[in-house]
C-alpha positions as CSV (number, residue, x, y, z in Angstrom):
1,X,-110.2,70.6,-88.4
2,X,-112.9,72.8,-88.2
3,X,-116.1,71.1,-90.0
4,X,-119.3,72.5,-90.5
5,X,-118.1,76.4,-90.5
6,X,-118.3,79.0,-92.6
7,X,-115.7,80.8,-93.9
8,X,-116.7,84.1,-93.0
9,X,-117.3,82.8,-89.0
10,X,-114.0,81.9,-88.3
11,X,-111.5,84.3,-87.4
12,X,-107.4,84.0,-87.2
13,X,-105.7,86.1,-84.1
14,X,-101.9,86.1,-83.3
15,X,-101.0,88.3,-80.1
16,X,-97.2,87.8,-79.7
17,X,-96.8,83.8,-80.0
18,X,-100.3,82.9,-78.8
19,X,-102.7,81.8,-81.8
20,X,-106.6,81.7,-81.4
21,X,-109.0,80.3,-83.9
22,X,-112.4,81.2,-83.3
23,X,-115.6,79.6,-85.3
24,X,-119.4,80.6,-84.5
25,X,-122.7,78.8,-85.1
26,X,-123.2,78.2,-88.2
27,X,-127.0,78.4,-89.2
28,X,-129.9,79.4,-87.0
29,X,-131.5,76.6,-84.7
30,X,-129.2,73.8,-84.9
31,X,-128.8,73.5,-81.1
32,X,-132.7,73.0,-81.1
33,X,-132.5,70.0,-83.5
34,X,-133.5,66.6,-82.1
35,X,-133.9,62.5,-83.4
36,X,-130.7,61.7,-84.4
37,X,-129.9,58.4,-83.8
38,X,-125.9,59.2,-83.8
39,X,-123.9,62.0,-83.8
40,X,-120.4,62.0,-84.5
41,X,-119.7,65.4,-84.2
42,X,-121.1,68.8,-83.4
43,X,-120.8,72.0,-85.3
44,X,-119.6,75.1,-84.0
45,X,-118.7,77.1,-81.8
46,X,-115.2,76.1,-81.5
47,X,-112.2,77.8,-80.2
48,X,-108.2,77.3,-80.0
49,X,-105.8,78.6,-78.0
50,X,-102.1,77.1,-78.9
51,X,-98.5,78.9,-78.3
52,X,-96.2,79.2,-81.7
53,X,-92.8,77.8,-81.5
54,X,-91.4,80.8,-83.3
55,X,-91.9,84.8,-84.2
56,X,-94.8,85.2,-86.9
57,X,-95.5,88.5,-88.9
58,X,-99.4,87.9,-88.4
59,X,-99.8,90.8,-91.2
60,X,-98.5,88.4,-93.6
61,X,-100.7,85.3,-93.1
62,X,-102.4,82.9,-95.9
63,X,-105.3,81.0,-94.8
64,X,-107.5,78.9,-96.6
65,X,-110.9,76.7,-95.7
66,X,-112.4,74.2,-97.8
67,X,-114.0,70.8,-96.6
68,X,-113.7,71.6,-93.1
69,X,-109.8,72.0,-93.1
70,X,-108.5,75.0,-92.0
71,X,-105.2,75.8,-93.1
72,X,-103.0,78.9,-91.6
73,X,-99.6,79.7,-93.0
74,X,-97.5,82.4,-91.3
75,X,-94.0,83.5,-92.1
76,X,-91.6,83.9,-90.0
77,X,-90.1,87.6,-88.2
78,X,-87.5,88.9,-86.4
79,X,-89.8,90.3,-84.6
80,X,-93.8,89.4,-83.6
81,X,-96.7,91.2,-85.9
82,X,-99.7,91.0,-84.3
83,X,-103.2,90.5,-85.8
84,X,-106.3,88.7,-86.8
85,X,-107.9,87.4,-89.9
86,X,-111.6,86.4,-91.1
87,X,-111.7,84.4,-94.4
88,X,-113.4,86.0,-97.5
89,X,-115.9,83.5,-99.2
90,X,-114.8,82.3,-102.2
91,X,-117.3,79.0,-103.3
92,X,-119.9,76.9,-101.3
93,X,-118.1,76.1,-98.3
94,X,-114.6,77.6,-98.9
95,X,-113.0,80.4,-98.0
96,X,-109.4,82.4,-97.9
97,X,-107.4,85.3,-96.8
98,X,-104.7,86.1,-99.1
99,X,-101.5,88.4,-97.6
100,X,-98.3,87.5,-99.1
101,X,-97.5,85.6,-101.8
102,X,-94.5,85.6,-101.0
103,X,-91.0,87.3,-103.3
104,X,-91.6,88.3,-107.1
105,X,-91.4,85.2,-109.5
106,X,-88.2,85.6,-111.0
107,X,-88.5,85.8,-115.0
108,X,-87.9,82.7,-116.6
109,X,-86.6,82.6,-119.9
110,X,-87.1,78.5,-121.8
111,X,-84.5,77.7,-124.1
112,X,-86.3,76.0,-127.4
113,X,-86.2,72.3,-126.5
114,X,-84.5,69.4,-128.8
115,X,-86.8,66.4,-129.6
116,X,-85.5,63.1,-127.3
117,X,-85.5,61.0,-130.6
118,X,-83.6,61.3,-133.5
């Protein structure tokens, strides 16, 4: 979790097996803000730093945002891709990065379908 972001201030990184995530400040003056009565959280900067059990082709990631829930998919490699990833805006508070989508769909063809009464 990564709340009170935006989408564009967060940044992806893989070097070898090490992952990063990286959000700034979002908005101007927050720091400066005073007379709350409770806070239960704090927004940005945050940063991550967490080895990855397996090889990842970094070039290949997915990664959407939305509701302060980052999500990160990376496939799997032989060998490790490097790289790093911002998020492209796509609605109020969401964002994505779009790679792979994986293998072509294979073509489907439907066989007409039989009513289930008689």
């Amino acid at each position: 979790m990564v709340p009170g972001l935006e989408p564009q201030n967060i940044r992806i990184a893989v070097e070898g097996r090490r992952l990063s995530i990286q959000g700034t400040l979002r908005g101007l003056g927050l720091e400066k803000r005073t007379g709350y009565l409770q806070r239960e959280w704090t927004v940005g900067p945050y940063q991550r730093t967490v080895e990855l059990p397996v090889v990842v082709d970094a070039g290949r990631a997915n990664a959407t945002y939305d509701n302060g829930i980052l999500v990160a998919i990376f496939p799997f490699s032989a060998q490790p891709v490097s790289g790093s990833m911002s998020l492209t805006k796509v609605g109020t508070a969401k964002g994505q990065r779009i790679r792979h989508v994986g293998k072509p769909a294979p073509k489907v063809t439907a066989a007409p379908m039989e009513p289930a009464w008689t």
